[in-house]
C-alpha positions as CSV (number, residue, x, y, z in Angstrom):
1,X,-3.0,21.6,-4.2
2,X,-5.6,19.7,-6.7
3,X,-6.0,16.6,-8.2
4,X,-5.2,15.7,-11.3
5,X,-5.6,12.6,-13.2
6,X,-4.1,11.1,-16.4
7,X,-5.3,7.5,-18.1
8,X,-1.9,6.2,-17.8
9,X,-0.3,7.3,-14.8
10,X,-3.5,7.5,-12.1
11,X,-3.7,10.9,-9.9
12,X,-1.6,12.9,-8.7
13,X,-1.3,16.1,-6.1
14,X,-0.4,19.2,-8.1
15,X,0.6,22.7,-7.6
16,X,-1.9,25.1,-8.6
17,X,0.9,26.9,-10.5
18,X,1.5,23.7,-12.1
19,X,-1.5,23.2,-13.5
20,X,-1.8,24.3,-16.8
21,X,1.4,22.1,-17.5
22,X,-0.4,19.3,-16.4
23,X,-3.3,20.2,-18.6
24,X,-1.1,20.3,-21.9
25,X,0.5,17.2,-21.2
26,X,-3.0,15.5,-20.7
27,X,-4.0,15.7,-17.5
28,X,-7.5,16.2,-15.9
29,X,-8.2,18.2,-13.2
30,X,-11.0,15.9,-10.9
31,X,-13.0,15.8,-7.9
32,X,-11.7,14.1,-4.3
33,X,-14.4,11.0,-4.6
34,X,-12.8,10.0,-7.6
35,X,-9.9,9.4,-6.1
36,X,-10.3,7.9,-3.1
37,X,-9.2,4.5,-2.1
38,X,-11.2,1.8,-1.0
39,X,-10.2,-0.4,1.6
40,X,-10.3,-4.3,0.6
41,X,-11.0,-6.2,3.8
42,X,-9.1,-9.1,3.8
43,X,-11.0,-12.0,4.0
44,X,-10.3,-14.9,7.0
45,X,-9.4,-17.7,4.7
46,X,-6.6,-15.2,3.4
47,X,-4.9,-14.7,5.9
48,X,-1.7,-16.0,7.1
49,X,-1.8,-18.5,9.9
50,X,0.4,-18.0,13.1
51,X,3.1,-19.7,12.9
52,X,3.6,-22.7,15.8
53,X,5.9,-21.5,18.6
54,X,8.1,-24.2,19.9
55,X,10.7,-24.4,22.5
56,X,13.7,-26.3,22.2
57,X,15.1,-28.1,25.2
58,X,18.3,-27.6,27.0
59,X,20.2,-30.6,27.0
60,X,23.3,-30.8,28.9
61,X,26.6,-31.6,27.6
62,X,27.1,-34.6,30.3
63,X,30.8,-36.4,29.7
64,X,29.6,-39.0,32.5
65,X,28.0,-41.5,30.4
């Protein structure tokens, strides 16, 4: 399979006997650093806090009172 890019629509994986549609429609064949994704650390202040756990108490249905 290869690479193929387009302006408007990113990359995609192509057959090779897909190719030369690709090419007429405007595609670019390109090279696998190109396309690689780069992973965004997320940065500590962006991050979601844990939420508090609580615990509810049992009360007891008492008719005595």
């Amino acid at each position: 399979m290869k690479r193929m890019t387009h302006p408007q629509h990113g990359w995609q994986m192509v057959q090779p006997a897909d190719v030369p549609m690709f090419e007429r429609a405007g595609w670019t064949e390109c090279s696998p650093p190109e396309t690689t994704a780069i992973d965004d650390p997320v940065e500590p202040d962006q991050q979601k806090p844990e939420p508090v756990k609580t615990r509810k108490r049992r009360v007891k249905n008492d008719d005595s009172l």
